[in-house]
C-alpha positions in Angstrom: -4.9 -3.9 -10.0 -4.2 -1.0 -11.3 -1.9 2.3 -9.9 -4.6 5.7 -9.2 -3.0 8.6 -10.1 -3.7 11.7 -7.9 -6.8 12.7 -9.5 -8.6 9.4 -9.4 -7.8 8.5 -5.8 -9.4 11.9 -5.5 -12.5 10.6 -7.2 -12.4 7.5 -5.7 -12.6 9.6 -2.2 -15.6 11.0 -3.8 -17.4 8.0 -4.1 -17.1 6.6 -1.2 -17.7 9.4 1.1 -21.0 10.2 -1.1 -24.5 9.4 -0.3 -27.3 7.9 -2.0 -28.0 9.4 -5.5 -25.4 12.5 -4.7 -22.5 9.7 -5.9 -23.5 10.0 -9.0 -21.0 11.6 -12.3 -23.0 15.3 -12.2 -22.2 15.6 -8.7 -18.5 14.2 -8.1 -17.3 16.1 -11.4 -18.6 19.7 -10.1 -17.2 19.1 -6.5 -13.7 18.3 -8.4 -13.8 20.5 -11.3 -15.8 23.3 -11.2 -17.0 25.0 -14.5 -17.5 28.9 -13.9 -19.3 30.3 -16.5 -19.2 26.8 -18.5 -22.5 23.9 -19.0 -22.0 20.9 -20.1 -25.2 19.5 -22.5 -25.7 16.3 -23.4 -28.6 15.3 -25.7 -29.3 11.5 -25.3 -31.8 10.7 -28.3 -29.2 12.7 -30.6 -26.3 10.7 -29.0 -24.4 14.4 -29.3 -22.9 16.8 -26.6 -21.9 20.1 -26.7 -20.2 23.0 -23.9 -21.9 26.0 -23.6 -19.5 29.0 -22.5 -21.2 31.7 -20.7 -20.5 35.4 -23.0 -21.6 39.3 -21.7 -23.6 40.0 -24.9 -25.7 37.4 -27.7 -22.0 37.4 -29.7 -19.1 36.6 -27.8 -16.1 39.0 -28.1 -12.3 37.5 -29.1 -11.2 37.2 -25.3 -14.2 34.8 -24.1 -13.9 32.8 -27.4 -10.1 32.5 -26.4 -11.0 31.5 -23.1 -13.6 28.9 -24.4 -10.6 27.5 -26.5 -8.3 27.2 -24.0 -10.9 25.2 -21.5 -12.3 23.3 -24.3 -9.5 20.6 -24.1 -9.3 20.8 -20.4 -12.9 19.9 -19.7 -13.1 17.1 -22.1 -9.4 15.8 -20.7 -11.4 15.5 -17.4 -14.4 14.3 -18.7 -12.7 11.3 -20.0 -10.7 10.9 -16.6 -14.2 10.5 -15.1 -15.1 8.0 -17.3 -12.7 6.1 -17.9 -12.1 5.5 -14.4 -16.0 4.5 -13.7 -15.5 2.5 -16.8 -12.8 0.2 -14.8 -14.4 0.3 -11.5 -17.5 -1.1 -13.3 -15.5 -3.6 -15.2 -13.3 -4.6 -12.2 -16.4 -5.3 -10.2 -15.1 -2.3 -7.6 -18.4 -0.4 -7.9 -22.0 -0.9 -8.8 -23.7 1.2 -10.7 -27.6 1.7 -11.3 -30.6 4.7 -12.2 -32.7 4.8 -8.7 -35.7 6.2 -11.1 -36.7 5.9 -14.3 -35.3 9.4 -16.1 -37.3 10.3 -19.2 -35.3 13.5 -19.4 -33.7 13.2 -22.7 -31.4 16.5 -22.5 -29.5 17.0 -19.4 -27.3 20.1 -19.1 -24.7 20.5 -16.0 -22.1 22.6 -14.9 -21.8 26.6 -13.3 -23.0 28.6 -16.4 -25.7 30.8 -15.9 -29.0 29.1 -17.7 -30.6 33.4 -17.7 -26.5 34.8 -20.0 -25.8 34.4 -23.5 -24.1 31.3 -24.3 -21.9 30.2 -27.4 -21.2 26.5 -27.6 -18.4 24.3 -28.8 -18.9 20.4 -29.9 -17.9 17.1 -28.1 -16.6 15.4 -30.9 -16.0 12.2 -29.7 -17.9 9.4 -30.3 -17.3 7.2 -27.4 -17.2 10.3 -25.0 -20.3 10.5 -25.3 -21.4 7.5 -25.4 -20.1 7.0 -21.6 -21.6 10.5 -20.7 -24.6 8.7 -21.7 -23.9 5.5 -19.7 -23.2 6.9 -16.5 -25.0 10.2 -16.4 -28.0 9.2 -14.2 -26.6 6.3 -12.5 -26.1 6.4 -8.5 -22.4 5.1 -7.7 -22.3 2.4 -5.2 -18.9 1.6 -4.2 -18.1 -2.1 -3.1 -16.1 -3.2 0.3 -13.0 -4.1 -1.9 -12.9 -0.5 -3.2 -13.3 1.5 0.7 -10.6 -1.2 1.4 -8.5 -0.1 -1.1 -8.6 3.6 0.1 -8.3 2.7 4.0 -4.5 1.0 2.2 -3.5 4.1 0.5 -4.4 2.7 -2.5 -2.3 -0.1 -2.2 -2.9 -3.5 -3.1 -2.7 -6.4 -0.8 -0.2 -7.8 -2.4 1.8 -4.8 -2.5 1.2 -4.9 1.2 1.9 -8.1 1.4 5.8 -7.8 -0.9 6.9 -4.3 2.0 6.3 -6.3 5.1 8.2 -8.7 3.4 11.4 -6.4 2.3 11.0 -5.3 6.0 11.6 -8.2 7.4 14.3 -9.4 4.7 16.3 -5.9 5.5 15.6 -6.1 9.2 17.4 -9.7 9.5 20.6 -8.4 7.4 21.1 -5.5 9.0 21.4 -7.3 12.6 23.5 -10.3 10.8 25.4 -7.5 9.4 26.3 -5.9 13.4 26.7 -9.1 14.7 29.4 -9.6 12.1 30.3 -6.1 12.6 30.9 -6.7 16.3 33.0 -9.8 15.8 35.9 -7.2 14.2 36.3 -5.3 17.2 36.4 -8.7 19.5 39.8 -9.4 18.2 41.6 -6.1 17.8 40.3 -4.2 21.4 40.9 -4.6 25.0 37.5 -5.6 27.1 37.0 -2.4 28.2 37.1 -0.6 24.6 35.0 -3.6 23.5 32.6 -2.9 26.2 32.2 0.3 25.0 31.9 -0.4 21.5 29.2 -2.9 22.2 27.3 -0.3 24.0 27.7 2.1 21.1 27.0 -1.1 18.4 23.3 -1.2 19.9 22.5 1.9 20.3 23.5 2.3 16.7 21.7 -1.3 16.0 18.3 0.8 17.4 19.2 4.2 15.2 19.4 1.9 12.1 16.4 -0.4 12.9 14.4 2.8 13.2 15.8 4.0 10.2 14.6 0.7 7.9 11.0 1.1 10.3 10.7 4.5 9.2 11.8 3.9 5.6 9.0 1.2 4.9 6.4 2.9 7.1 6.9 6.2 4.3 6.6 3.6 1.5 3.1 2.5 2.9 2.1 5.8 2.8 3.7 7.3 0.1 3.7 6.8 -3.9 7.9 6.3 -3.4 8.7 3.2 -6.1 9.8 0.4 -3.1 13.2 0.3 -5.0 14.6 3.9 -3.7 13.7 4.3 -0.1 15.6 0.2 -0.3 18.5 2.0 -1.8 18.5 4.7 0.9 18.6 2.0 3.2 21.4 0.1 1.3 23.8 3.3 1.6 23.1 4.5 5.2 25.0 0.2 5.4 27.6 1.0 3.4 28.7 4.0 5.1 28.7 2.1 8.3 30.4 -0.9 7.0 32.8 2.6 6.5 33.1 3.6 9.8 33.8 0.0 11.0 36.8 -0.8 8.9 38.0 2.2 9.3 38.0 2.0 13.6 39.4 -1.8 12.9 42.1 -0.1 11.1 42.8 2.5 13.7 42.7 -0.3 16.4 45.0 -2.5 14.2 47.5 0.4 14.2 47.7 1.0 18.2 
């Protein structure tokens, strides 16, 4: 499966929180990206789609027209995020998607442009665009159990899941082999008492770092951090104790 970027687990939210016919493309792509002044037509017999850009009077002046070209690419951009992301959730089997009623409407128009102002438009040139705004324009969004179960794991996989408990585990057991070996040092360079000590301070500082690697993998259950850094983090905080203790080993060996 896949990695969501931001926008798309955004969507995804969308659709599962929806209900009934309001999970349905119109709906989830105005919540997300709303279109002041801006409609989106689509004309399914013609197989053709067009934006129509809200303007003050019948011909628009040069700073609406730049405005229209400067949303132009954004809108499709997110038009094709939409899609393309139903597109795999269909394919993928993550989502079910069907037309509650029979729509006879053959010209559909959408967005937050007033229907009563002016309007200039600007084409949708791309073929397969539309073609998937025709797909999925009427159809209710039913999201399937795998799909709420991927949100409820931050969008993880199980078997990403699976591979952290895994690494937490694997760090957890060298970390205490590592003390334990640590520990042996002092044994043969301090006096009971010193040693005493020592062991008192080794497992309070076993607890600090066995927090520290609990805390590390919790973030990367929750996070988008790649596994490999926070592991590195953890790598370093060992290495500078490994530090400390040859340098006290020295300083015993010395007295």
């Amino acid at each position: 499966m896949r990695v969501f970027g931001e926008e798309e687990q955004q969507i995804i939210r969308k659709i599962n929180t929806g209900d009934g016919f309001a999970r349905n493309l119109i709906n989830i792509f105005e919540s997300i990206k709303n279109l002041p002044g801006v409609r989106v037509k689509v004309n399914k017999t013609a197989m053709s789609a067009e934006l129509l850009f809200e303007c003050q009077n019948p011909e628009p002046n040069e700073a609406e027209i730049q405005y229209a070209i400067s949303e132009h690419q954004k809108i499709i951009e997110n038009l094709i995020l939409h899609l393309v992301l139903l597109k795999y959730l269909e394919k993928q089997d993550l989502a079910t998607f069907f037309e509650p009623t029979q729509n006879h409407q053959q010209v559909i128009e959408f967005g937050a442009g007033a229907v009563n102002m002016p309007s200039f438009s600007m084409a949708i040139n791309d073929e397969m665009l539309v073609k998937l705004l025709v797909q999925y324009l009427n159809k209710e969004i039913v999201p399937s159990p795998t799909l709420r179960h991927l949100e409820k794991n931050n969008f993880r996989s199980d078997e990403e899941l699976r591979f952290l408990r895994q690494q937490r585990a694997t760090w957890t057991a060298i970390v205490i082999t590592f003390l334990i070996g640590a520990m042996g040092i002092y044994s043969g360079h301090q006096s009971y008492s010193f040693q005493r000590a020592q062991a008192e301070q080794s497992n309070q500082s076993t607890g600090e770092i066995l927090s520290t690697i609990d805390r590390g993998f919790d973030s990367l259950t929750k996070s988008e951090v790649y596994p490999h850094s926070e592991l590195e983090r953890i790598a370093n905080e060992l290495s500078e104790m490994n530090s400390t203790i040859e340098t006290s080993s020295k300083s015993s060996l010395e007295e």
